[in-house]
C-alpha positions as CSV (number, residue, x, y, z in Angstrom):
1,X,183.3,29.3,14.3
2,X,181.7,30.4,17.6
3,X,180.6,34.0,18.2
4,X,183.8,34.8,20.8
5,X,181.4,37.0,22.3
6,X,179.4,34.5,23.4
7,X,179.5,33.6,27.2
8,X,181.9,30.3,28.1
9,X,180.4,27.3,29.8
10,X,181.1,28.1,33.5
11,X,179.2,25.1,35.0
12,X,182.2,23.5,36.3
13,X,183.7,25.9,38.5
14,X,180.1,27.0,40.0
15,X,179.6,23.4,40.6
16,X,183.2,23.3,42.3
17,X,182.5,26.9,44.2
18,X,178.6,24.9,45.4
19,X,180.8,21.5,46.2
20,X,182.9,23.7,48.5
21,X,180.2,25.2,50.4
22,X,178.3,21.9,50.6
23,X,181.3,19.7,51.9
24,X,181.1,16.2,52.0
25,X,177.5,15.6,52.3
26,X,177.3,15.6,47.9
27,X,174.1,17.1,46.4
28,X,172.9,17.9,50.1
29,X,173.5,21.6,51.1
30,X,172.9,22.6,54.9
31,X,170.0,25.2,55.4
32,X,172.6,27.0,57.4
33,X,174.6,27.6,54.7
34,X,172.1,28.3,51.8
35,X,173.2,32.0,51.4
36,X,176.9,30.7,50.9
37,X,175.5,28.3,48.6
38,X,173.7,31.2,46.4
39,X,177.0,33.7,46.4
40,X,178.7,30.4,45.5
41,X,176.6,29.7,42.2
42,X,175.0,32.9,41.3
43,X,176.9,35.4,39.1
44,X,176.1,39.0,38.8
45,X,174.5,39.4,35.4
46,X,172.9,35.9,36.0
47,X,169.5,35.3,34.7
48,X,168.1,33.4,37.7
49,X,164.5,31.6,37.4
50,X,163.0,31.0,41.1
51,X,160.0,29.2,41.4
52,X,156.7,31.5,43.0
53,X,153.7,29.3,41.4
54,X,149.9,30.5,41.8
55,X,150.5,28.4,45.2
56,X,153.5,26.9,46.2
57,X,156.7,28.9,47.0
58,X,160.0,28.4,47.1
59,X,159.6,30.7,49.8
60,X,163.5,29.9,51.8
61,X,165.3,30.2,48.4
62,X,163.4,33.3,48.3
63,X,164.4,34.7,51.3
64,X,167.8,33.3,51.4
65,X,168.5,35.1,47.8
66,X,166.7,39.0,49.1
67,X,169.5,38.4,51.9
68,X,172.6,37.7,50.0
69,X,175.8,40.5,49.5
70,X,174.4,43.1,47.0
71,X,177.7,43.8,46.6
72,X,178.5,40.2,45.4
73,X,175.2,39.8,44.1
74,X,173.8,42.4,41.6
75,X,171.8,43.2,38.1
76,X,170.2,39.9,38.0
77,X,168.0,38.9,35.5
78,X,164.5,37.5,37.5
79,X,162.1,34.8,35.4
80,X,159.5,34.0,37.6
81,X,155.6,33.3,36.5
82,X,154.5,34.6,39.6
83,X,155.7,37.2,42.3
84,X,154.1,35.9,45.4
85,X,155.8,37.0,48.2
86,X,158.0,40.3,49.6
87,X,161.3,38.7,49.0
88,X,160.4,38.2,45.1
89,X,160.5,42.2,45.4
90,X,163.5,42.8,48.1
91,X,166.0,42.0,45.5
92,X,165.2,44.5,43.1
93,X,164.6,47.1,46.5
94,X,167.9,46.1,47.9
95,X,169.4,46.5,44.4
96,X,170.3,42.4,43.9
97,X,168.1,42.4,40.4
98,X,167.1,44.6,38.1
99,X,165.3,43.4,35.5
100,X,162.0,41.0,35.6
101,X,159.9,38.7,33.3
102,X,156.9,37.6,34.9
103,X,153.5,36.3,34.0
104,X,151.3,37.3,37.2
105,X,151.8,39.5,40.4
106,X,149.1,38.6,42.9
107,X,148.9,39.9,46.1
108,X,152.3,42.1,45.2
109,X,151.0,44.1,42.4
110,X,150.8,47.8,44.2
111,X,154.3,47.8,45.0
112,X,155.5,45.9,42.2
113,X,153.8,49.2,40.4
114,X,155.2,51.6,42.6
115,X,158.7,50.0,42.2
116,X,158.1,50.5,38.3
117,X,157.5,54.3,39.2
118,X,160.4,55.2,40.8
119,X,162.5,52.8,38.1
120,X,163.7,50.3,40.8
121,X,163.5,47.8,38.4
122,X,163.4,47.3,34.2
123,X,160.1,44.7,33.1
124,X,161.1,43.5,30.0
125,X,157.8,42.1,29.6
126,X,154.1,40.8,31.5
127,X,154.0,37.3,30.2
128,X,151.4,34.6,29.6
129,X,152.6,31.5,31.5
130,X,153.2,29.5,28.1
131,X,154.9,32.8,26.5
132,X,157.5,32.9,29.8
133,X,157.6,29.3,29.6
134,X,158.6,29.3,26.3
135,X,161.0,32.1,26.2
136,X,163.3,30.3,29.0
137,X,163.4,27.1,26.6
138,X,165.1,30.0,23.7
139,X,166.2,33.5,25.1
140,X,165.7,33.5,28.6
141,X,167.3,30.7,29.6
142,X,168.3,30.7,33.5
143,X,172.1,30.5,34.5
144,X,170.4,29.0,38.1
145,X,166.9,28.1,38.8
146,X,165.5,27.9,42.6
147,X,162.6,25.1,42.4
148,X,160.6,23.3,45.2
149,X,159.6,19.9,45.6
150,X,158.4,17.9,48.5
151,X,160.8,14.8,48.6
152,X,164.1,14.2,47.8
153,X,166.7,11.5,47.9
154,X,170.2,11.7,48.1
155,X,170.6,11.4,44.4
156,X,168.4,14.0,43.9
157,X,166.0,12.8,42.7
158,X,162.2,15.2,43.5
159,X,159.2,14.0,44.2
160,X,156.4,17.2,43.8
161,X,153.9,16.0,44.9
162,X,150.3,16.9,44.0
163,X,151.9,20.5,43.1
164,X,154.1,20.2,40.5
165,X,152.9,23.2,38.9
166,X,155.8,24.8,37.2
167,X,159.0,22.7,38.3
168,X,160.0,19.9,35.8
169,X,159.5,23.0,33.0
170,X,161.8,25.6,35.1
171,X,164.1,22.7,35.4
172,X,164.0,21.5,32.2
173,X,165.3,24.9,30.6
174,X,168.2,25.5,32.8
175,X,169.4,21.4,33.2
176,X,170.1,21.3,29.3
177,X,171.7,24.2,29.0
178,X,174.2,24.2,31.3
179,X,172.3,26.0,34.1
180,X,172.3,25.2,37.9
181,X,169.3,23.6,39.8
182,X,169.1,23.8,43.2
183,X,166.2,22.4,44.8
184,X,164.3,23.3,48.2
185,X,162.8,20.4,49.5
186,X,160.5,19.3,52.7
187,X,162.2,16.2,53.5
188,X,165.4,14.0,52.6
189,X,164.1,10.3,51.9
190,X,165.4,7.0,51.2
191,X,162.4,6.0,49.2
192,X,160.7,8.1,46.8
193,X,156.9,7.3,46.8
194,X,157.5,8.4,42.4
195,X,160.2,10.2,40.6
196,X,158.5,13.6,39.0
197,X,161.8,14.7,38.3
198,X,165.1,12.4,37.7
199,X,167.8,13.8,40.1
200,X,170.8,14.1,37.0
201,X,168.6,17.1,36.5
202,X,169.1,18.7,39.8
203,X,172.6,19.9,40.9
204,X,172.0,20.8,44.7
205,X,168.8,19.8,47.4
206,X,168.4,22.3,50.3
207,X,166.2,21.0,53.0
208,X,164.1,23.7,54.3
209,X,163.9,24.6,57.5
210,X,160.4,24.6,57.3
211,X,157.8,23.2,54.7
212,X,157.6,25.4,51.8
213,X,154.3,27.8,51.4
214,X,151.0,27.4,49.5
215,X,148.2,28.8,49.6
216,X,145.1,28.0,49.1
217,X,144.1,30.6,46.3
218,X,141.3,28.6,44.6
219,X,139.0,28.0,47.3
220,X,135.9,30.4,47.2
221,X,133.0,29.9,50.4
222,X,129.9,29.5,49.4
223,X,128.6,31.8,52.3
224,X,130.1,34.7,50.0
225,X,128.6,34.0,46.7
226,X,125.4,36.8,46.4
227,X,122.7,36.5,44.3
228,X,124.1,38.7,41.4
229,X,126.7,35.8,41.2
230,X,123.8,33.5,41.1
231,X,121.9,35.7,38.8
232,X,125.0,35.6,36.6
233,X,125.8,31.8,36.2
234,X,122.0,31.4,35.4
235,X,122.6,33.1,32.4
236,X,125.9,31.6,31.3
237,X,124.4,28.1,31.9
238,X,121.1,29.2,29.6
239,X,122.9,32.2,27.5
240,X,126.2,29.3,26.3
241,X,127.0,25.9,28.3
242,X,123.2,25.0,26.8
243,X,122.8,26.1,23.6
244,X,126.1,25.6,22.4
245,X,126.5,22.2,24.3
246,X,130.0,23.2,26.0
247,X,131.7,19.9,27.4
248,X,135.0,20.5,27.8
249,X,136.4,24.4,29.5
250,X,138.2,26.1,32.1
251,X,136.8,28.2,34.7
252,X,138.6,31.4,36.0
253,X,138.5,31.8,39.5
254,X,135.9,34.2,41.1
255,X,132.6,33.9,42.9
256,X,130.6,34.1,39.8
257,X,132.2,30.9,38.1
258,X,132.3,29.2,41.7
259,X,128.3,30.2,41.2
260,X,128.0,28.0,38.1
261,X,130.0,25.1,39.5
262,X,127.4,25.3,42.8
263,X,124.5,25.3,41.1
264,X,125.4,22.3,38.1
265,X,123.6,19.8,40.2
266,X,120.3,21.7,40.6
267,X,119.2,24.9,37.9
268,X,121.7,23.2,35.3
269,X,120.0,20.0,36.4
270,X,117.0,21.4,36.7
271,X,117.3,21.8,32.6
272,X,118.1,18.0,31.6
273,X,121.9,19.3,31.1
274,X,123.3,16.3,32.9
275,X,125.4,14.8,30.9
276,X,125.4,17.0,28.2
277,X,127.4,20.3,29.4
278,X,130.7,20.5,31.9
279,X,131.8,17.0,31.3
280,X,135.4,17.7,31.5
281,X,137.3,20.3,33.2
282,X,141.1,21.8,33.0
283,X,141.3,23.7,36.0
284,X,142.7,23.4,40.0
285,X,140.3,21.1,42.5
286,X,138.0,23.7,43.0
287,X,136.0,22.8,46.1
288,X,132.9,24.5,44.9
289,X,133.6,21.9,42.0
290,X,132.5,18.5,44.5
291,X,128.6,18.7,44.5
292,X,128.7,18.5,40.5
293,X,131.6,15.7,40.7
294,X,129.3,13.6,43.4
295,X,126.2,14.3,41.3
296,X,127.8,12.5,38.7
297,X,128.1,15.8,36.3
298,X,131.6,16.0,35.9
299,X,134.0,13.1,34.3
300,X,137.4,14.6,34.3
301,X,139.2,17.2,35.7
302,X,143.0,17.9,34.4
303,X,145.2,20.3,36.7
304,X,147.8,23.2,37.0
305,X,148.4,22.2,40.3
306,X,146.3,21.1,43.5
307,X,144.1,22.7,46.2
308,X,145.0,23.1,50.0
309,X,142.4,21.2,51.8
310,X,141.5,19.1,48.9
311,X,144.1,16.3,48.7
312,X,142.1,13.2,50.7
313,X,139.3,14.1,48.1
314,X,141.4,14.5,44.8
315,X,143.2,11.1,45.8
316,X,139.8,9.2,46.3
317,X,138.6,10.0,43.1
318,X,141.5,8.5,40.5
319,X,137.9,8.3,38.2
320,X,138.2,12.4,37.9
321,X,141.6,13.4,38.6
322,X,145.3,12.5,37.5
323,X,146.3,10.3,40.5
324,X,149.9,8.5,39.7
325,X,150.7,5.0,41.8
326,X,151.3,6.7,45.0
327,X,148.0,7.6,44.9
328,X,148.5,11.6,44.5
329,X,147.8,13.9,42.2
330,X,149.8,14.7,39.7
331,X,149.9,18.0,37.9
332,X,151.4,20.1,35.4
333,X,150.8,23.7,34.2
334,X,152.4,23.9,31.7
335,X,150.5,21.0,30.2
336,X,147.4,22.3,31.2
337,X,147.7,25.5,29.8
338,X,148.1,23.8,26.6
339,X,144.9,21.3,27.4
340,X,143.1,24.6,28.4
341,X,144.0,26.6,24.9
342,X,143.6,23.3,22.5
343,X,142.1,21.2,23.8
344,X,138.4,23.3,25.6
345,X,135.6,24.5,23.9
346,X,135.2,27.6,26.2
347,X,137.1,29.9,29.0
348,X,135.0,31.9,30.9
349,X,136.4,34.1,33.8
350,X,136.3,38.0,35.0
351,X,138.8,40.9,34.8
352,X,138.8,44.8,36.1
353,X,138.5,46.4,33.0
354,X,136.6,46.3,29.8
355,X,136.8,49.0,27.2
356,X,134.5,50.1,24.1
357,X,136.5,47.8,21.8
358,X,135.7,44.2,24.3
359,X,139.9,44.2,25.3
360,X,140.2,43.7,28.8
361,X,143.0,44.2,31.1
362,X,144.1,43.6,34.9
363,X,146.8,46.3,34.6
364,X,145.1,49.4,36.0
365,X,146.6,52.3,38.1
366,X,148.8,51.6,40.7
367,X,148.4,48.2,40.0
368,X,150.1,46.0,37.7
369,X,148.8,42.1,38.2
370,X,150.1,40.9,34.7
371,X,147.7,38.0,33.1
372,X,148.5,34.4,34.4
373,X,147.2,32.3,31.8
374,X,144.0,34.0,31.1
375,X,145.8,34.9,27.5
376,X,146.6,31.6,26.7
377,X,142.9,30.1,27.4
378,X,141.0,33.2,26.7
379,X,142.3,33.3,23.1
380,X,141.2,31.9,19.8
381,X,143.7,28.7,19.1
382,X,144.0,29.4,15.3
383,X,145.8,26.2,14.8
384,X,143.1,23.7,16.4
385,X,141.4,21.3,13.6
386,X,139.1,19.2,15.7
387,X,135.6,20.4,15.4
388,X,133.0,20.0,18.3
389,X,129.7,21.1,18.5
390,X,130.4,24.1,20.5
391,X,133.6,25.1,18.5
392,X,131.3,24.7,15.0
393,X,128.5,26.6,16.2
394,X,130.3,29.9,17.5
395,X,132.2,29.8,14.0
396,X,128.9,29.9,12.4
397,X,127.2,32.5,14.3
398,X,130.8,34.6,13.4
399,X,130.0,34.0,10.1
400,X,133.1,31.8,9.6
401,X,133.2,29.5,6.8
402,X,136.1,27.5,7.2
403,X,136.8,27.2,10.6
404,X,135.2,27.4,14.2
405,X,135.8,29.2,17.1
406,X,136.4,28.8,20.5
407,X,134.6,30.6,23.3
408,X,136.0,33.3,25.5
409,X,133.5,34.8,27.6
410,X,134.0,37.7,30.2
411,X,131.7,37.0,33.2
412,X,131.9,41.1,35.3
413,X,129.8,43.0,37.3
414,X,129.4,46.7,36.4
415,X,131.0,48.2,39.1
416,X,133.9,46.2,41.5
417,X,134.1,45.6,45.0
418,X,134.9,49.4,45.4
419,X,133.1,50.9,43.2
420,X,135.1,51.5,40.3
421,X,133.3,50.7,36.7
422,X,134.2,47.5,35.0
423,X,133.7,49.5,31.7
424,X,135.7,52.1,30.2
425,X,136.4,54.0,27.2
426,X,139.7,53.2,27.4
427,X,141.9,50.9,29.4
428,X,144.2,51.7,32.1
429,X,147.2,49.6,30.6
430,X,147.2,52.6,27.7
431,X,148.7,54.7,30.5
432,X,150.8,51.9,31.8
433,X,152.5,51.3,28.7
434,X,153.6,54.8,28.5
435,X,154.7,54.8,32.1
436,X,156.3,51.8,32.0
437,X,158.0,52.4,28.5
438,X,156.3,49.2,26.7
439,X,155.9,48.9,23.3
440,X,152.4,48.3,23.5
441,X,149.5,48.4,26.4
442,X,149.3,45.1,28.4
443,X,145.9,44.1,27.3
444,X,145.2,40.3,28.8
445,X,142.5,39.6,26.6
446,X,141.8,41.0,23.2
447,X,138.4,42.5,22.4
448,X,138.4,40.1,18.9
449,X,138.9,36.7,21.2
450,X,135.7,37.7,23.1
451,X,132.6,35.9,22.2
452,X,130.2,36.9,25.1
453,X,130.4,39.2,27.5
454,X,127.9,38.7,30.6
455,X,127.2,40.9,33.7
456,X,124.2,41.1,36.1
457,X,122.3,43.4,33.4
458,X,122.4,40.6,30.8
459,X,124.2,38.7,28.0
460,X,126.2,40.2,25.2
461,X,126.8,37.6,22.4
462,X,129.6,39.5,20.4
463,X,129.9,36.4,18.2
464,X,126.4,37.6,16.5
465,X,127.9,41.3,16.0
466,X,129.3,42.1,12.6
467,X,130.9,45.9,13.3
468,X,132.7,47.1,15.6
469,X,130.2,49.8,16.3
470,X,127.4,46.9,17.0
471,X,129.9,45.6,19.5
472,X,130.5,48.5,21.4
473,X,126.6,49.3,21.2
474,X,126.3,45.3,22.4
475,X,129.3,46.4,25.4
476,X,127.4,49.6,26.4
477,X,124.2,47.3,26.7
478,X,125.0,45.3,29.3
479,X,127.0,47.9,30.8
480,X,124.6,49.2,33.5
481,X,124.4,52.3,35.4
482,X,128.0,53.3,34.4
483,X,129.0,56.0,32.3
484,X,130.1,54.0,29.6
485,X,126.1,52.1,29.7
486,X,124.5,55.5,30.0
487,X,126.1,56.8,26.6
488,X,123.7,54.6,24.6
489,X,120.2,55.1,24.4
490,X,117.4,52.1,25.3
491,X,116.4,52.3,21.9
492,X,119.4,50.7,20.6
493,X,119.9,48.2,23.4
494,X,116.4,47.2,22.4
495,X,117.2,46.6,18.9
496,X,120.0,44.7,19.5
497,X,117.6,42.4,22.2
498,X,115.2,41.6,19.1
499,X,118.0,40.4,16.8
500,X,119.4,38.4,20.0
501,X,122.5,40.4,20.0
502,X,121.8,40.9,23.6
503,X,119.9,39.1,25.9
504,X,118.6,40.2,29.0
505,X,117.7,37.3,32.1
506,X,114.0,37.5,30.6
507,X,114.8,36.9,27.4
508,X,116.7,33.2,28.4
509,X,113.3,32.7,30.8
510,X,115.3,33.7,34.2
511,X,113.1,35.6,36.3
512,X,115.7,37.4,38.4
513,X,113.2,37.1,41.7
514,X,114.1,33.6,41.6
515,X,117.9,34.0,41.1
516,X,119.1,33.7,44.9
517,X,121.3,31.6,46.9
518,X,118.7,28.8,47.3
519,X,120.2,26.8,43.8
520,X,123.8,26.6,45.6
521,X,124.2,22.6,46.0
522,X,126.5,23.9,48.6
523,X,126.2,27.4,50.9
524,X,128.9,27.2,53.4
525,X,132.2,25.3,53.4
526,X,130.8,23.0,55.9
527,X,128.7,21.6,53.1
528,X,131.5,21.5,50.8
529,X,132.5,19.4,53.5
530,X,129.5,17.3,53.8
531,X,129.2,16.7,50.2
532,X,132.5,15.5,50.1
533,X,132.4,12.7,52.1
534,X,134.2,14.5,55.1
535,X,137.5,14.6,52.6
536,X,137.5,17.7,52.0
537,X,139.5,19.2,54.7
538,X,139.2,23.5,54.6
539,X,142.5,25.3,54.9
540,X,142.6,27.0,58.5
541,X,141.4,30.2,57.7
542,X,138.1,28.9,56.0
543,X,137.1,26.5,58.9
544,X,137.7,29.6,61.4
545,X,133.9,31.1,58.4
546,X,133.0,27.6,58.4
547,X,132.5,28.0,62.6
548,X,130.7,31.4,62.6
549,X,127.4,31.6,62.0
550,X,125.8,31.6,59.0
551,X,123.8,35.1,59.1
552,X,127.4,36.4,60.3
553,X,129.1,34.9,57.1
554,X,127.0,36.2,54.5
555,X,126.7,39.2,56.6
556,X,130.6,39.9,56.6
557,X,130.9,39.0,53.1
């Protein structure tokens, strides 16, 4: 027998209440009547899962929902990877939601943190994309999911484009359960140029008044890469791509991992590497990526979702990319999370904080950014059985006998942008967690998952450290002139140098003199341009750098 407490199928009579509102135009709703669409469907109480990827939005549903009745509309339940915009936040100020699940916070992270503070809102928890994704197929299941798609036809049927990012996932959780989709859409079409997501799926198509928002957030300029960037990806290239013969990762995002991609075609091939490292990539079209793809470096590249700017070039190259019959990218992040945990030999990206133990976190005060899916690739994949040189030779150097291991490297500098140490004793997230009543401190990476830590000082390889004291002594090493690197004496830091623990640029053969701009295949965006064939077309705000003068860019950056 059922658990009577359990809540009845209401699908029909939202669908009756939406069928009202939308008249006789079927799955089509007017823009002009999306608010009476959402008071229609959503229920106070309702877990509701709108879609704010890393790029695209569904930025009217967003809107539309921070402006419906609070007194109609109230306690939701919010699932949402990312909280991109204002209105993700305007509910839960105007008293709409109350509670969140998210995996990342972005450019809203200081007020999502003050809103913690003053307990406008209830996080049940800061996700990893595959851990949210997850949860919403078993216990977090929306009652109505706001997606975005490009294309639609009058069946319903969406065509995403090269961003499909999150949607056929969000979809999929709510569709067979007995949720409601509604989809925001650019454009109502006959002809679908390919089905990403069979309309029986979707309930309800809003065209937009406008076309949705993305941004482009994986574009770095060249002009702003420095020479401790440079300095930096020299070593990673000598320190671990080389000797441990990585061929397949994922790059974070961040100047010094945009350093390594612009200087594959000249220090990496420089080294005879070609080839033999960076072979295939899971990440975004990175446009500091196309030197090393026209230099012939780099045979594949599987994505979470596209690049503004970098469609013409992803669509020429159906060698390298996904590209389905209409001759677009296709992408999935969902899918590429799990290609970035299983299926790389290394993740290499940055945080803001490191501690004595190697956990790192992007939770600090006043701002809580939650992880993305830096967890899900920055971790050890305990149920991988394929071996690869790389993945054999960092479980030997951890003295593992029965298994490998993957690498998870933190690239930092010592201090951030505003000064603030990248190294402390202990993390911010510890005073988070008590703040924020978690059970336990949102760390994003955990200190035993990291196998090299690299800043502009040098090259920790934790992988070689057998106690925890060696790898805080390794951690204070490389630490600089912070208080956490000044607690350790050179003595040690030298010891640890001659048994290769660490390793400092002249110990891989770098002289740092030499460790300047002049290896970036690329130095401005108009070269990106140039290298790619003129496909390449840079989002608005980068061709208004691309204009200025050099000096002036490098200058302002």
């Amino acid at each position: 027998m059922l658990d009577p407490s359990r809540r009845e199928p209401d699908r029909p009579p939202r669908l009756a209440r939406a069928a009202a509102v939308c008249g006789a135009s079927g799955k089509l709703c007017p823009a002009a009547r999306a608010t009476q669409l959402l008071e229609a469907i959503i229920k106070p109480g309702d877990r509701v899962a709108i879609e704010g990827d890393n790029q695209k939005q569904a930025d009217f549903l967003a809107s539309t929902l921070a402006n419906v009745d609070p007194a109609r509309i109230h306690d939701l339940h919010m699932v949402q990877s990312v909280l991109a915009l204002p209105e993700h936040l305007a509910v839960f100020e105007r008293g709409i939601a109350t509670r969140l699940d998210f995996a990342y916070a972005g450019p809203q992270s200081r007020r999502l943190a003050e809103l913690v503070a003053l307990n406008a809102l209830k996080i049940g928890a800061i996700h990893t994309y595959l851990e949210l994704y997850a949860r919403t197929l078993v216990d977090l299941t929306p009652q109505v999911a706001l997606v975005v798609a490009d294309k639609a036809d009058r069946d319903g049927n969406l065509y995403t484009g090269p961003n499909t990012e999150d949607t056929p996932t969000v979809i999929e959780a709510a569709a067979f359960r007995g949720g409601i989709v509604v989809a925001q859409v650019n454009e109502i079409v006959d002809h679908l140029p390919r089905v990403d997501v069979p309309g029986d799926w979707v309930d309800i198509v809003l065209p937009s008044p406008k076309p949705y928002r993305i941004d482009p957030l994986f574009t770095r300029d060249p002009a702003k890469v420095r020479n401790e960037n440079v300095l930096m990806a020299m070593m990673a290239i000598a320190a671990v791509y080389e000797p441990y013969e990585v061929r397949r990762l994922n790059h974070g995002i961040g100047y010094a991992t945009a350093a390594i991609e612009l200087i594959l075609p000249t220090y990496a091939a420089q080294r005879g590497l070609k080839g033999k490292i960076a072979r295939h990539f899971v990440l975004n079209p990175h446009p500091t990526l196309i030197p090393a793809i026209e230099t012939g470096f780099v045979d594949s590249v599987y994505c979470f979702g596209s690049e503004l700017g970098m469609e013409h070039y992803v669509s020429s190259h159906a060698d390298v990319f996904p590209i389905g019959s209409d001759g677009n990218l296709r992408s999935n992040r969902a899918l590429a999370q799990v290609a970035g945990q299983y299926a790389c030999d290394l993740f290499i990206g940055g945080t803001l904080q490191i501690d004595a133990q190697g956990n790192s976190s992007t939770a600090t005060k006043g701002r809580i950014t939650g992880f993305g899916g830096a967890p899900n690739m920055g971790a050890d994949p305990r149920g991988r059985r394929h071996d690869s040189p790389a993945w054999l030779r960092a479980g030997q150097e951890a003295g593992e006998s029965l298994r490998g291991r993957k690498l998870v490297v933190q690239m930092v500098q010592t201090r951030q942008p505003n000064d603030a140490p990248s190294f402390v004793e202990q993390l911010d997230a510890f005073d988070l967690a008590a703040s924020a009543g978690f059970a336990l401190p949102p760390v994003m990476i955990y200190g035993d998952d990291v196998t090299h830590v690299i800043t502009e000082q040098g090259v920790a390889n934790l992988l070689r450290c057998r106690s925890p004291q060696e790898r805080e002594a390794a951690l204070r090493a490389v630490a600089g002139n912070t208080d956490f690197g000044k607690r350790q004496s050179s003595e040690t830091s030298d010891s640890l140098r001659r048994r290769g623990i660490v390793m400092f640029p002249s110990d891989l053969g770098i002289d740092v003199a030499t460790a300047t701009r002049d290896w970036l295949a690329a130095r401005t965006i108009d070269d990106l341009v140039t290298a790619s064939g003129g496909l390449y077309a840079p989002p608005a705000k980068f061709r208004a750098q691309a204009a200025m003068p050099n000096a002036t860019a490098v200058a302002r950056a």
